[in-house]
N, C-alpha and C positions, 0 to 999 in steps of 0.2 A: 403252519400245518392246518390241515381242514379239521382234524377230532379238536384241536386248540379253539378253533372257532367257533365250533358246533359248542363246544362247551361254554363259550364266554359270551353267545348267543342265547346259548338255554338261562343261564343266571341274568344277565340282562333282562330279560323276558319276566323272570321271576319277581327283579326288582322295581322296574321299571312300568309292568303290564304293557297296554299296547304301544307298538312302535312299527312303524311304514317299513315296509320292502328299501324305500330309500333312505331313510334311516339309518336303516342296519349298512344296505351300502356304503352310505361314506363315513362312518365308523369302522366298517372294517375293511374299508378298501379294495372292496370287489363291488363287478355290477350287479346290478339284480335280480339278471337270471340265476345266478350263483345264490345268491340269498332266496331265491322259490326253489331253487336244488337242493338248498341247507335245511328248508321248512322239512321237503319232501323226507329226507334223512333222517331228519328227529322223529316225524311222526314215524316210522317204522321202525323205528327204536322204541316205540312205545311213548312216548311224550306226548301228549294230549293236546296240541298246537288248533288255537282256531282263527281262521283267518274271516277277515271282517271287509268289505266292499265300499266302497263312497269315499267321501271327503277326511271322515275320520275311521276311516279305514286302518286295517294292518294285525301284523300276526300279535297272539296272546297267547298264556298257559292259560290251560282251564282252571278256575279257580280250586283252590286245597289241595293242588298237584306240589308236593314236595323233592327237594334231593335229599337223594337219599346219602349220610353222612360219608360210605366207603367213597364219592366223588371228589371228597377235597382229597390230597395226596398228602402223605407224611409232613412234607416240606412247607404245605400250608398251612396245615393244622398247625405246625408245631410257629410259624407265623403268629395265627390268631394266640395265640397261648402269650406267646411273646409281647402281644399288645393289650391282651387282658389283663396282667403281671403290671405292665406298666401302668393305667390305668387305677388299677386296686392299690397302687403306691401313694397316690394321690388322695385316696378315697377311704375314709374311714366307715365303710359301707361291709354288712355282712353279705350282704346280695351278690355283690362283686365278689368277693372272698367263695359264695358260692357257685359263681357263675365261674370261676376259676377251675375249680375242683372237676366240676360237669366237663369241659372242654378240658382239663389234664387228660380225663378219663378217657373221653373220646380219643387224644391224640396215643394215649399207651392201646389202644383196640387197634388204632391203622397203622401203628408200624412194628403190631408183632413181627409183621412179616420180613422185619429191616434185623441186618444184621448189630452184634454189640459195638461194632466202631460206629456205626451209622447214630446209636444212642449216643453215644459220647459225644459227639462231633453236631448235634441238632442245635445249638441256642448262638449263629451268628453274630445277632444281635440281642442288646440288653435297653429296655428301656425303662429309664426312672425319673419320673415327673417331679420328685421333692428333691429345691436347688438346693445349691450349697451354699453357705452363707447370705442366705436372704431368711427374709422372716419367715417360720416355721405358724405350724399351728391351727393353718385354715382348714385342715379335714373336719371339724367341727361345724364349722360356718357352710361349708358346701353339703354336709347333712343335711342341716338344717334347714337349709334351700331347696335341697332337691324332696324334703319331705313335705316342705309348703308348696311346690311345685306340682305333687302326685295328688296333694287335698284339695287343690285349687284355694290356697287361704290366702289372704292378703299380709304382708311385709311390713314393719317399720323399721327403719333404721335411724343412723345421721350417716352422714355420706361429708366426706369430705372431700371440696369442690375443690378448684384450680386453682382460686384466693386463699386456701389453707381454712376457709368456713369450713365446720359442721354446720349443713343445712338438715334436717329435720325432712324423711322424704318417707312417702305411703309407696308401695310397690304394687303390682300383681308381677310375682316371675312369673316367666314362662319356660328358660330352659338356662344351664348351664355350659360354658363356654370354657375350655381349656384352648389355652392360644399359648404355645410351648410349653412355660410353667407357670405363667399366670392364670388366674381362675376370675371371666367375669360373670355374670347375670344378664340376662339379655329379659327386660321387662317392662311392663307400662306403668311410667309415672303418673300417680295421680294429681301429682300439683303441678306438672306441666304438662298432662291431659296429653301426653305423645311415648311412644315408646323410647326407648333409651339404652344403653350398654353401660353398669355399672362396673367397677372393677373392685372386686371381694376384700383387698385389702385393705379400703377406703372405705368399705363399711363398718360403722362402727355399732353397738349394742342392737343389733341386729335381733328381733323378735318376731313370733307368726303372729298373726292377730286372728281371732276368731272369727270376724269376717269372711265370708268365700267370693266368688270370680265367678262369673263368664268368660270363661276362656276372648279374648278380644284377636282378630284376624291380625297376626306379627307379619311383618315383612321375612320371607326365609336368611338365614344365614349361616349355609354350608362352610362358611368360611369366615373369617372376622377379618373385612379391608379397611383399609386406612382411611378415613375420611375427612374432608378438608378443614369440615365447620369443628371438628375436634383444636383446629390451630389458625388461628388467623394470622399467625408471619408466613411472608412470602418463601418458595424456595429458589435458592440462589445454587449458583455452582460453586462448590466450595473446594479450597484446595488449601489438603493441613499438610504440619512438616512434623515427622515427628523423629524422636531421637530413637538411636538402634537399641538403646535398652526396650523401649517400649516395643519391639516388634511380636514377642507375646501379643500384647493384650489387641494389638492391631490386624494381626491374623485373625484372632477372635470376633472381632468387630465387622471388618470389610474382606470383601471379595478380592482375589487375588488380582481378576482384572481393576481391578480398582486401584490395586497397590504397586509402584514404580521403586527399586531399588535403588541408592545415589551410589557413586565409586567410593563415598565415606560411609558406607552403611545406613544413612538416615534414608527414612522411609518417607514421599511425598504421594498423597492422594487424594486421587476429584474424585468429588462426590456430590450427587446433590442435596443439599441440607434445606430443612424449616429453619431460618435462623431464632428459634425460639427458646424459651427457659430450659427445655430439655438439652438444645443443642450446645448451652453454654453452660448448662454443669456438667455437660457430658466432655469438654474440653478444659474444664479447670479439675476434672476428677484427673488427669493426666499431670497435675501440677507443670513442672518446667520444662518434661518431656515431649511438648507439643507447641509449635507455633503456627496464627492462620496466616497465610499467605497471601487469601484473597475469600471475600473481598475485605476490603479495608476496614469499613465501618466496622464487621464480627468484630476484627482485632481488636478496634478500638473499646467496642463493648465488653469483651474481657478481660484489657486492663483495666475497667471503670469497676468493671465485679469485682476486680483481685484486688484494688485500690479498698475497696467498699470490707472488703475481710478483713485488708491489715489493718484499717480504722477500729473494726469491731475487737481487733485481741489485744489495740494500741489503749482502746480504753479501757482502761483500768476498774472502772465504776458499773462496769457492763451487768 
């Protein structure tokens, strides 16, 4: 619908600042007479749109031009609310707790006008960032992160590496990273003079130091992707068998296209794997309800692990 466009065009605009006639085109899938129609539209609506000529050309709000709150609809508000809640579960932060309250507020103003089932019936979704049985405890530590984050103070910790060391490591954070319910630091080492992605649970006696930062230019990261130099085992096609008891925890784990049902219930699936430390506790945490199938060598390396425990509880002297 056009008001749909005109709307998700004006906040674009808002967040983005300028952006080309073609731009907005092939984001929203009309030519760009349609997009100098959509300009035309807004500005008579009152929206303060400037459009700019040349190479870096293209339409803008005028700066300190706001929406005004009645433009999100019940249904969004009561969204943001939803991921605020989430967020503030994580966070042992009074700022959050009040950034909550602000936004309840707002969302009980825009849906006075919603009848009482409509109230009842608003919270679809529930999200809560602290697991369930995994270690608890980190709201402290990501305090104290994001408060040496906002002073610009420099970090000490130990950090325990991939070899099970505590190494001994200086920081400057720059921001923190929730990646489902893990929590890392995205910051620049000083003893390896590069930036870096800590992971919060791996720091240990973590302190600010009185030291401050120049902010140093971080590479962005809207997103936290997998990167290769984190694992040097190759990925192979991997293909596990597992027993029907296990199909819990294996719905969990993989995608349905991923997963083949047998006529005996056992469940076999490719996948591609890093055959690495991860991928081989993550197949002996399944103890005898999993077998690999391919390639050969995994298998072999997880009898040699399983071999390597029963030696461990065989000794006595341990």
């Amino acid at each position: 619908m056009k008001i749909d466009r005109l709307l998700a065009i004006t906040v674009l605009l808002l967040n983005r600042g300028r952006l080309s006639a073609k731009e907005l085109a092939e984001r929203f899938e009309v030519s760009s007479k349609t997009i100098y129609r959509d300009m035309d539209t807004l500005c008579r609506a009152g929206i303060p749109i400037a459009a700019h000529q040349g190479i870096s050309g293209g339409f803008e709000i005028m700066e300190h031009y706001m929406i005004d709150k009645y433009w999100l609809s019940a249904e969004e508000m009561s969204t943001l609310v939803t991921a605020v809640k989430g967020l503030s579960s994580a966070l042992d932060d009074q700022q959050m707790d009040m950034l909550l309250e602000k936004v309840k507020a707002l969302l009980h103003r825009v849906e006075q006008g919603h009848g009482d089932e409509y109230r009842r019936n608003r919270d679809p979704v529930i999200m809560d960032f602290q697991p369930w049985g995994q270690r608890q405890g980190l709201k402290p530590a990501v305090s104290l992160l994001k408060k040496a984050i906002l002073q610009k103070r420099r970090v000490s910790m130990a950090y325990i590496d991939a070899k099970g060391a505590a190494e001994q490591r200086n920081i400057e954070p720059a921001s923190l990273i929730l990646k489902g319910n893990i929590w890392y630091v995205h910051a620049f080492c000083l003893e390896r003079e590069d930036h870096r992605v800590f992971r919060l649970s791996r720091m240990q006696d973590i302190q600010i130091l009185s030291e401050t930062y120049k902010p140093r230019p971080l590479p962005s990261l809207e997103r936290l992707e997998w990167e290769s130099s984190w694992s040097n085992a190759r990925e192979e096609e991997t293909v596990l068998l597992f027993h029907s008891n296990a199909r819990q925890r294996v719905a969990d784990m993989f995608s349905p296209e991923q997963i083949s049902v047998n006529p005996d219930g056992s469940l076999r699936v490719h996948v591609l794997y890093r055959l690495d430390d991860w991928f081989y506790g993550m197949v002996l945490s399944f103890g005898d309800q999993v077998m690999i199938e391919r390639p050969a060598e995994a298998a072999e390396e997880v009898k040699r692990r399983a071999q390597l425990i029963m030696r461990r509880y065989d000794n006595q002297d341990r």
